[in-house]
Short mmCIF file of the C-alpha atoms (twelve columns), coordinates in Angstrom:
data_MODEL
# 
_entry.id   MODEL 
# 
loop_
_atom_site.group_PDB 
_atom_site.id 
_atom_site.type_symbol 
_atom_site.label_atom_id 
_atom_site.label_alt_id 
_atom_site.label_comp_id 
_atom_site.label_asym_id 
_atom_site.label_seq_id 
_atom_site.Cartn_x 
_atom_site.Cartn_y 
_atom_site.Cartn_z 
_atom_site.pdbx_PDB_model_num 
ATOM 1   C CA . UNK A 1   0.966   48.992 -111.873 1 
ATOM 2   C CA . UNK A 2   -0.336  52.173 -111.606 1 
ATOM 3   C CA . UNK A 3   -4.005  52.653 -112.710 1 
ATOM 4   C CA . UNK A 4   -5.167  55.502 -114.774 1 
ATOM 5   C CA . UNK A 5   -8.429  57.602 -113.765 1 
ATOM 6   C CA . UNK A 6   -9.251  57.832 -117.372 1 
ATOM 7   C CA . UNK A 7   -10.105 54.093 -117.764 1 
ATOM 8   C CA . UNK A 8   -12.537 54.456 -115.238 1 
ATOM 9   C CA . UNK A 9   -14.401 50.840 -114.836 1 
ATOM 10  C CA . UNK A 10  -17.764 51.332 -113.518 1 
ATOM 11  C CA . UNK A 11  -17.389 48.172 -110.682 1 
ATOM 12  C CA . UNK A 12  -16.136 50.939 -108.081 1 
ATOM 13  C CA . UNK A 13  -19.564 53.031 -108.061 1 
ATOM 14  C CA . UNK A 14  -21.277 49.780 -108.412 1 
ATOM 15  C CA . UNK A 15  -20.249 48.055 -105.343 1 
ATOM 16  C CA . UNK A 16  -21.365 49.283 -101.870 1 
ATOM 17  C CA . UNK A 17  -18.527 51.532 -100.193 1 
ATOM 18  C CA . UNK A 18  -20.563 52.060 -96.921  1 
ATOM 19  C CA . UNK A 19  -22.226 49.243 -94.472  1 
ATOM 20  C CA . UNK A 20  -25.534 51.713 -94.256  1 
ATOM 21  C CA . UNK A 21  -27.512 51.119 -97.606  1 
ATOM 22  C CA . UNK A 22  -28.827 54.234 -97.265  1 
ATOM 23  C CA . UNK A 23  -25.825 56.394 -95.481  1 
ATOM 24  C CA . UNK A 24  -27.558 59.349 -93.920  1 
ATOM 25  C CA . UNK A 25  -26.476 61.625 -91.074  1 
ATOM 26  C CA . UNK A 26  -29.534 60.794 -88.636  1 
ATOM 27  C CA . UNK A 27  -30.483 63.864 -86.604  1 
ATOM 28  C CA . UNK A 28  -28.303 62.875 -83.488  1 
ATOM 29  C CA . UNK A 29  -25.091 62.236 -85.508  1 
ATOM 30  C CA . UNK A 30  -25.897 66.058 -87.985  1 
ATOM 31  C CA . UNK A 31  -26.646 67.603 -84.643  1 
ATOM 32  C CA . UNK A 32  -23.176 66.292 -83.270  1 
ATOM 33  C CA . UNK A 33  -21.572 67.617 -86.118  1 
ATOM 34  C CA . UNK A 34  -22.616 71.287 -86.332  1 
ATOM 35  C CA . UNK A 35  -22.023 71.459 -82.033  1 
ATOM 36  C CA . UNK A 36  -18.819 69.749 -82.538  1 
ATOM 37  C CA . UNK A 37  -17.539 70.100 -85.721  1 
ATOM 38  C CA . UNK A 38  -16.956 66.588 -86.787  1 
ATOM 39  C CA . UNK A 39  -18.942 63.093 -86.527  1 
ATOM 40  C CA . UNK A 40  -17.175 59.526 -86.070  1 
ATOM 41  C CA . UNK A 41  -18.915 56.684 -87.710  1 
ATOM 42  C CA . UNK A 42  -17.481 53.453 -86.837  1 
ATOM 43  C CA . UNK A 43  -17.120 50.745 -88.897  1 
ATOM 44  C CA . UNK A 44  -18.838 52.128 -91.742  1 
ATOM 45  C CA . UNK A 45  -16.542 50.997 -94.462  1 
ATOM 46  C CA . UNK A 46  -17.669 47.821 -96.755  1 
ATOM 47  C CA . UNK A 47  -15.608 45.155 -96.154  1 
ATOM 48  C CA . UNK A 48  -14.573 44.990 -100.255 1 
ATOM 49  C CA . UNK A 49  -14.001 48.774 -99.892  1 
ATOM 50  C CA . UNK A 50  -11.322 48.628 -97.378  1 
ATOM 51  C CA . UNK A 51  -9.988  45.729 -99.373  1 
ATOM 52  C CA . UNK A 52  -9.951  48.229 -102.569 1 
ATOM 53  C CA . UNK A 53  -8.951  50.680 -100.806 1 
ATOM 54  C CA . UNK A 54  -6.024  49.174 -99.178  1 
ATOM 55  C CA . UNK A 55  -4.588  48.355 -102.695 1 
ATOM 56  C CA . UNK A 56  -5.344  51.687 -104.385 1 
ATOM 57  C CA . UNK A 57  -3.560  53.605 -101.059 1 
ATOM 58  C CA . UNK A 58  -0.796  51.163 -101.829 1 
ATOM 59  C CA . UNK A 59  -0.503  52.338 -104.912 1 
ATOM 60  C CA . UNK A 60  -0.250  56.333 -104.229 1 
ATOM 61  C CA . UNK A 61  2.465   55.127 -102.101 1 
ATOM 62  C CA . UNK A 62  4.378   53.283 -104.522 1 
ATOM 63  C CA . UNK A 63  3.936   56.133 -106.765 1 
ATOM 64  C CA . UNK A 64  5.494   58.421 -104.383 1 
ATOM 65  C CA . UNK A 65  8.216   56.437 -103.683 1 
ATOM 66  C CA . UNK A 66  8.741   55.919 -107.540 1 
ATOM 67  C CA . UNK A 67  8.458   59.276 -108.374 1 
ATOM 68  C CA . UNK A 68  9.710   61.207 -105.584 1 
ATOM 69  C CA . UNK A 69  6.886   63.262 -105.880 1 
ATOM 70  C CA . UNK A 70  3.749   64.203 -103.561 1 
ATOM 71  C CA . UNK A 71  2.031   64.836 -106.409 1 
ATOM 72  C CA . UNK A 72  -0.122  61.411 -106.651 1 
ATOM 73  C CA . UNK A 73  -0.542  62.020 -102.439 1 
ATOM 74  C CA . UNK A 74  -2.495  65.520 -103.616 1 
ATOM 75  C CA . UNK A 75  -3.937  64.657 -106.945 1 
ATOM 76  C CA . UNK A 76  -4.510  60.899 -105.589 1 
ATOM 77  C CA . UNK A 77  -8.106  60.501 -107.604 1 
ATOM 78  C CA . UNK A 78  -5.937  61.319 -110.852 1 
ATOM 79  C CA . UNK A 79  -3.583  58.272 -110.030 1 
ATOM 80  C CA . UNK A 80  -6.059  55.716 -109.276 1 
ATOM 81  C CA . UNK A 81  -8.770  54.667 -111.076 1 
ATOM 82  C CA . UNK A 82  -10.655 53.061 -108.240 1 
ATOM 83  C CA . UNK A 83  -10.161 56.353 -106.042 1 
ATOM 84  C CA . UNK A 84  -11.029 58.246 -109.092 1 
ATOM 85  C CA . UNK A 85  -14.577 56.417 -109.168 1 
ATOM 86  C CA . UNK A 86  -15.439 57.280 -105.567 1 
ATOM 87  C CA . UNK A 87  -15.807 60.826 -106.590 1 
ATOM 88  C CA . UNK A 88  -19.616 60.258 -107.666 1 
ATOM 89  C CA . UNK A 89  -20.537 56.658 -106.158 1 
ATOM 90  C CA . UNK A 90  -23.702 57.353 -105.033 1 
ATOM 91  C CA . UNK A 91  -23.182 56.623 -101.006 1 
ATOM 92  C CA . UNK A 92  -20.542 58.984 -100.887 1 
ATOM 93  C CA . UNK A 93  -22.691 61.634 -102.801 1 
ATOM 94  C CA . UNK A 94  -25.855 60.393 -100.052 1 
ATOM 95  C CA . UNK A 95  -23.525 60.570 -96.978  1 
ATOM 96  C CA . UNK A 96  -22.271 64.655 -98.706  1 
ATOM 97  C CA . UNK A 97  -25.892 65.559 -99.656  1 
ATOM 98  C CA . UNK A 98  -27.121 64.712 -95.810  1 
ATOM 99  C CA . UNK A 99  -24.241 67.312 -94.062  1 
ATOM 100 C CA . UNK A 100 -24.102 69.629 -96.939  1 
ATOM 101 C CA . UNK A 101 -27.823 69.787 -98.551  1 
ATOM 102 C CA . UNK A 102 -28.543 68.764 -102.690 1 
ATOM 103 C CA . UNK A 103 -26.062 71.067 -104.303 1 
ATOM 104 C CA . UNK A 104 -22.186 70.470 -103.882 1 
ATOM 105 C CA . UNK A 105 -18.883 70.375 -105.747 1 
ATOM 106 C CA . UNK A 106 -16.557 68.091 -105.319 1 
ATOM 107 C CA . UNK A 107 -13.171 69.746 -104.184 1 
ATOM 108 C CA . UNK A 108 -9.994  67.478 -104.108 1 
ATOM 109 C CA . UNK A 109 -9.323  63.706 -102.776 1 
ATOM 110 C CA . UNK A 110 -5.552  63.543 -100.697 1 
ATOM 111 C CA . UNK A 111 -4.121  60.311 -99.659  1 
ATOM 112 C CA . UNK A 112 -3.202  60.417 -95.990  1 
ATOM 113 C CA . UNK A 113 -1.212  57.547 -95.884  1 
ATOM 114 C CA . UNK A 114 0.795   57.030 -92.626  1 
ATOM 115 C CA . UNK A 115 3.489   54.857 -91.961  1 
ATOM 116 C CA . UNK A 116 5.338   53.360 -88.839  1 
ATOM 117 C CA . UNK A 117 7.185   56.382 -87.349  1 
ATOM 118 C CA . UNK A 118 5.421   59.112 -88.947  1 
ATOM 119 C CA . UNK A 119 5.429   62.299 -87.024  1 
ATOM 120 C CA . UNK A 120 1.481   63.234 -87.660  1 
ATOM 121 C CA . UNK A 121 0.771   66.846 -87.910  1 
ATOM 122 C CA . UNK A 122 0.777   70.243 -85.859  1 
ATOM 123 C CA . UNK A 123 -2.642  71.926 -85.216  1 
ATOM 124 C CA . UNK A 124 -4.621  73.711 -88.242  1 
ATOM 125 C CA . UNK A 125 -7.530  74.520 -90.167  1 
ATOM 126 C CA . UNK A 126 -8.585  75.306 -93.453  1 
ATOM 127 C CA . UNK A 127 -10.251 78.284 -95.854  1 
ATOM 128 C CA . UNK A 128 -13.943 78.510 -97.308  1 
ATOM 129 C CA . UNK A 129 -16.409 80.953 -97.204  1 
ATOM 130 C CA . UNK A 130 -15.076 83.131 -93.900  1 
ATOM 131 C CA . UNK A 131 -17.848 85.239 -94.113  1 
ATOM 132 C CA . UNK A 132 -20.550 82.871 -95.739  1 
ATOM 133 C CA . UNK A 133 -21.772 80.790 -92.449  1 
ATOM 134 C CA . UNK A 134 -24.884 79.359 -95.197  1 
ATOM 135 C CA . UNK A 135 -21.869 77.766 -97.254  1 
ATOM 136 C CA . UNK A 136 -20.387 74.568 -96.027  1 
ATOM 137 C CA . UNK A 137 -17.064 72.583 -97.048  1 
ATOM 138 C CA . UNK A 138 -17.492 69.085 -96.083  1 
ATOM 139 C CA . UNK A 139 -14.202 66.743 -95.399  1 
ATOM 140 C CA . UNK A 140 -14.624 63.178 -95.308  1 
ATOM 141 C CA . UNK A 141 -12.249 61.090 -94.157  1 
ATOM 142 C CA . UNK A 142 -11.517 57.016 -94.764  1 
ATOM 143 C CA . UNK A 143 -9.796  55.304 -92.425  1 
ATOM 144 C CA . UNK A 144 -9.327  51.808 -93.833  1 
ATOM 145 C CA . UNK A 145 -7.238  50.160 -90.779  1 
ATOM 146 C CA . UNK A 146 -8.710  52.366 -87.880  1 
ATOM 147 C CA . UNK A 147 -6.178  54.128 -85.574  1 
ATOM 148 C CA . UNK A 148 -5.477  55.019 -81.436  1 
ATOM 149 C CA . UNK A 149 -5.116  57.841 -80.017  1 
ATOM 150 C CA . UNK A 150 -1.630  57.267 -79.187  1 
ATOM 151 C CA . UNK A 151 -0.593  56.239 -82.465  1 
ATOM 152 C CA . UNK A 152 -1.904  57.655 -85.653  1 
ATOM 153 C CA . UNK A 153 -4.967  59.305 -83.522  1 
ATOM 154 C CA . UNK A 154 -6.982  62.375 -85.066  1 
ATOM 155 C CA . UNK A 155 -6.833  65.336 -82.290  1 
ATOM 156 C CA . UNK A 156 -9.770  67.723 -82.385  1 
ATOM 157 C CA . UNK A 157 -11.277 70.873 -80.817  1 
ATOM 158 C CA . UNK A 158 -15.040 70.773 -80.832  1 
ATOM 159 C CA . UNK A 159 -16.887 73.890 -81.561  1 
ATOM 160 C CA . UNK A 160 -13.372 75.228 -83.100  1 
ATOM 161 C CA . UNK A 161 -15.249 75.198 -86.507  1 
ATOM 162 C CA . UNK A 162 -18.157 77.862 -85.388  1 
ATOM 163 C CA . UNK A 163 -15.015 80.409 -85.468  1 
ATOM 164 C CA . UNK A 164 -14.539 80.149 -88.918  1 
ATOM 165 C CA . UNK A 165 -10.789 80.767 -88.425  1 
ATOM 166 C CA . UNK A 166 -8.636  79.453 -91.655  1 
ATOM 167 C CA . UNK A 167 -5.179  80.172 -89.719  1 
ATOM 168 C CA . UNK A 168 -5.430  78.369 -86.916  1 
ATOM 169 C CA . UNK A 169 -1.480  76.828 -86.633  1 
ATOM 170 C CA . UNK A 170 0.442   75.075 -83.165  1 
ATOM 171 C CA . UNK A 171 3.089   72.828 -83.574  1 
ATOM 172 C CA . UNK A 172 1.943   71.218 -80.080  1 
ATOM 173 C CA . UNK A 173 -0.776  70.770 -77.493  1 
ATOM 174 C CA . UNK A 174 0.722   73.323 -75.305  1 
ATOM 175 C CA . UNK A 175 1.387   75.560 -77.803  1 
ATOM 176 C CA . UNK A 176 -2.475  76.042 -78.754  1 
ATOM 177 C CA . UNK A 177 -3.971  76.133 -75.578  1 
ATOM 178 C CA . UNK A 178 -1.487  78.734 -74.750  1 
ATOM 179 C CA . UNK A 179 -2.198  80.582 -77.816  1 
ATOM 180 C CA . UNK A 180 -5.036  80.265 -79.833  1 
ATOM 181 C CA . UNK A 181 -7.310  78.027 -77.969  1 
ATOM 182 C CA . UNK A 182 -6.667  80.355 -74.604  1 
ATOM 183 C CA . UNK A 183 -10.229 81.877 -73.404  1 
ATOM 184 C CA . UNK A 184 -12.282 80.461 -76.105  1 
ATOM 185 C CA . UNK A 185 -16.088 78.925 -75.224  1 
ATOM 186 C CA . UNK A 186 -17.961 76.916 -77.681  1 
ATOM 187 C CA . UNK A 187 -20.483 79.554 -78.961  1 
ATOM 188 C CA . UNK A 188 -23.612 77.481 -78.302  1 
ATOM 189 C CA . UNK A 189 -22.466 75.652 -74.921  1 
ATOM 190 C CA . UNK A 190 -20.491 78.444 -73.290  1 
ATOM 191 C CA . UNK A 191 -18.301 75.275 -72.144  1 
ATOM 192 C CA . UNK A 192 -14.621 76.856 -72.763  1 
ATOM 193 C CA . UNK A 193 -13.055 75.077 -75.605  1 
ATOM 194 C CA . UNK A 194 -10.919 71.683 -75.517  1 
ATOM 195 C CA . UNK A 195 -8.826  69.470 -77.031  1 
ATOM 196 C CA . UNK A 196 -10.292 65.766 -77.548  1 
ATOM 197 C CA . UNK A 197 -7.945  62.636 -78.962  1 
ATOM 198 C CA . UNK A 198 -9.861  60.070 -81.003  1 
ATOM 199 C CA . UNK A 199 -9.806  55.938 -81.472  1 
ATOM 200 C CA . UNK A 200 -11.126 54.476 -84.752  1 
ATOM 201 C CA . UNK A 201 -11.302 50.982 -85.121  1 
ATOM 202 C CA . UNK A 202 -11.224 49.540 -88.505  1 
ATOM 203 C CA . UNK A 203 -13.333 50.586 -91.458  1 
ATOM 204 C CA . UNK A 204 -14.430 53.883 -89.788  1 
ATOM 205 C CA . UNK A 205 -15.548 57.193 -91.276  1 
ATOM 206 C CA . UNK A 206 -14.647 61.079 -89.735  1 
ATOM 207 C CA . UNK A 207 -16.837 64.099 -90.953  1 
ATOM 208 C CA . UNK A 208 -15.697 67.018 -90.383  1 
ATOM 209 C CA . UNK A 209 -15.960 70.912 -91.364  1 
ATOM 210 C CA . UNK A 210 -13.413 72.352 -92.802  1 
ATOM 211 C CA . UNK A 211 -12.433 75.112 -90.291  1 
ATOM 212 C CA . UNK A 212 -12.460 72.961 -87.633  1 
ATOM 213 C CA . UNK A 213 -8.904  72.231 -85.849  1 
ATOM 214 C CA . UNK A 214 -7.239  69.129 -85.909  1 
ATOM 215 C CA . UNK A 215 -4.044  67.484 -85.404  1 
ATOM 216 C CA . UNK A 216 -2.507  64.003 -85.469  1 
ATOM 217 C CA . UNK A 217 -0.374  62.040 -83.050  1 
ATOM 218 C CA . UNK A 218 2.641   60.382 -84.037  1 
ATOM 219 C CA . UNK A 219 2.823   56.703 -85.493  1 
ATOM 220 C CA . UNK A 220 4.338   54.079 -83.114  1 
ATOM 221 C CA . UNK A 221 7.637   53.143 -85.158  1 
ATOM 222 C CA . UNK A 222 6.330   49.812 -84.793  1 
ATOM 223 C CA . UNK A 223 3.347   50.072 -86.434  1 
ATOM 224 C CA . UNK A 224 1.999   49.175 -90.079  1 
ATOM 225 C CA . UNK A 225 0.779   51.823 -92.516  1 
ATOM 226 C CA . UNK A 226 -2.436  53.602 -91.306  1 
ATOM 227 C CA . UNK A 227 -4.262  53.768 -94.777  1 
ATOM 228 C CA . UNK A 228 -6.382  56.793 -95.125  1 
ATOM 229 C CA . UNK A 229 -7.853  59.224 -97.571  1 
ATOM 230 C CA . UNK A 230 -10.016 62.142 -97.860  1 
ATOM 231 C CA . UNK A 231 -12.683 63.100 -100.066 1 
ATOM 232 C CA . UNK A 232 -13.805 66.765 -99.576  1 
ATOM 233 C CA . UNK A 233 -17.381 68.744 -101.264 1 
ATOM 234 C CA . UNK A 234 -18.714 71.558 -100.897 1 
ATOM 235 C CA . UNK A 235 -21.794 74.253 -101.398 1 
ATOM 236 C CA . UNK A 236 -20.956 76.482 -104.224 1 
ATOM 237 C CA . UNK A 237 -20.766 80.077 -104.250 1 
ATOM 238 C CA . UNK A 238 -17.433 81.574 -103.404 1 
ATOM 239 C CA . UNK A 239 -14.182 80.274 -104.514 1 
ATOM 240 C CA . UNK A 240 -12.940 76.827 -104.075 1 
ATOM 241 C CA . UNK A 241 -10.346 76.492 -101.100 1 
ATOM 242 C CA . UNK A 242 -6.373  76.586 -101.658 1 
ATOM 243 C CA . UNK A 243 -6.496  72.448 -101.713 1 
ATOM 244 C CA . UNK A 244 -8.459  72.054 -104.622 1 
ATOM 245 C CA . UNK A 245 -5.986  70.005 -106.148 1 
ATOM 246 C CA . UNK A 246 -7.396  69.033 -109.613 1 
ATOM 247 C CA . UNK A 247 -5.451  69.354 -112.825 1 
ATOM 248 C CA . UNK A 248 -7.077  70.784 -115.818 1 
ATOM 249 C CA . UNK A 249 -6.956  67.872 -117.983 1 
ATOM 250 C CA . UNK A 250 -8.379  66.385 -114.865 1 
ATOM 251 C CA . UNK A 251 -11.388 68.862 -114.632 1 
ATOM 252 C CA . UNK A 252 -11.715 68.712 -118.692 1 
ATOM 253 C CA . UNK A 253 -11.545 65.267 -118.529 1 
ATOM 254 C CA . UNK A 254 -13.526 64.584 -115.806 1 
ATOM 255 C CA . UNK A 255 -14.388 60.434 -114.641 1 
ATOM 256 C CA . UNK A 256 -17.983 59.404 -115.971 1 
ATOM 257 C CA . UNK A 257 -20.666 60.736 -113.355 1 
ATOM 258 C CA . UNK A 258 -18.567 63.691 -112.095 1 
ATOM 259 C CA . UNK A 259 -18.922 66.158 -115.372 1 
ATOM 260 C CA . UNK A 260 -21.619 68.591 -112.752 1 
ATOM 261 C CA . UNK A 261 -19.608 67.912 -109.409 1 
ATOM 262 C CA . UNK A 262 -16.541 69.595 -111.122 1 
ATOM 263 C CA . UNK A 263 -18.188 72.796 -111.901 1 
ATOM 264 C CA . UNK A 264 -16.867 76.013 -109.851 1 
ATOM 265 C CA . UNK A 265 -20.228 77.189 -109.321 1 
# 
């Protein structure tokens, strides 16, 4: 049965989502990020949380199917109650705070669900703040079950993100280091740019800025759903990005906690 945001129990921000008590970037895993773009934390996930999760990713699913709509995939916090009370749990807000500093927005939360034989996704990146380097947009990403490079696997381009390039689009491998990754050097190493495949085992957690590229490999046809999701924040002061998928009853509305995290600016 699907769950409504609106009757919000508290139990979801009560109960620990992250195996650190106190989930901080340390300075080794920030540094890592702002060179390369994105952090892996392994194993991070609360046991109960990947439990929860796994039943409210279920859920956007069966809505989908239902509904033959990808509307509770890109509004997935307005479908679910318990994804809905992630939004302000405090670890989550700890884990933001440490990559993005004390004041953030939350922007949108998008199932990324991905069943056996999925295709994954072509290369790309994503808008914020072009020109506004001291502005951050922070993605987070669950992954409940883990994945391999060969099946499910996130793809990445460290030091992409210190381009600040929103349009960055291949359909393959070959396709963007013939095109847009052709000549590039990270701006801090000099080392000329590369692509880098990923393995997550269970319960792990991806940061990751928003313009940096990324890609994902096929799904073995074989294979059981990977259950995923991402929750994305960021610094105010330009506008939010083209995925800030939040309805207006949603934002009017808001979950108990959230009412300040909501606000444009």
């Amino acid at each position: 049965m699907t769950q409504q945001a609106t009757n919000l129990s508290p139990i979801s921000r009560a109960a620990p989502l992250f195996v650190p008590e106190e989930p901080v970037l340390n300075r080794e895993q920030k540094d890592r990020l702002d060179r390369d773009g994105h952090v892996l934390l392994p194993g991070w996930l609360a046991p109960d949380a990947r439990m929860c999760l796994t039943e409210a990713l279920s859920d956007i699913d069966a809505q989908v199917a239902a509904t033959g709509s990808n509307r509770p995939q890109r509004y997935s916090a307005e479908h679910n109650a318990y994804l809905a009370g992630l939004i302000a749990h405090p670890q989550l807000l700890t884990l933001a705070r440490s990559a993005l500093g004390s004041d953030i927005r939350f922007d949108h939360c998008v199932a990324l669900n991905r069943g056996g034989g999925d295709q994954g996704i072509g290369w790309h990146s994503h808008d914020y703040a072009e020109d506004r380097p001291d502005l951050g947009f922070l993605r987070i990403f669950f992954y409940v079950n883990g994945f391999t490079a060969d099946d499910g696997g996130l793809k990445v381009v460290p030091g992409s993100h210190r381009f600040r390039d929103p349009a960055i689009r291949a359909a393959t491998d070959e396709e963007l280091a013939s095109g847009w990754l052709r000549g590039k050097s990270h701006p801090d190493t000099n080392a000329p740019l590369a692509i880098e495949t990923l393995d997550a085992p269970e319960g792990s957690i991806v940061l990751m800025w928003t313009h940096a590229a990324h890609a994902v490999t096929p799904r073995r046809p074989d294979s059981p759903t990977r259950w995923s999701v991402v929750y994305a924040y960021r610094n105010p002061g330009a506008p939010p990005s083209a995925a800030r998928w939040i309805s207006p009853a949603f934002e009017q509305n808001p979950p108990p906690g959230t009412e300040s995290l909501m606000r444009l600016q």
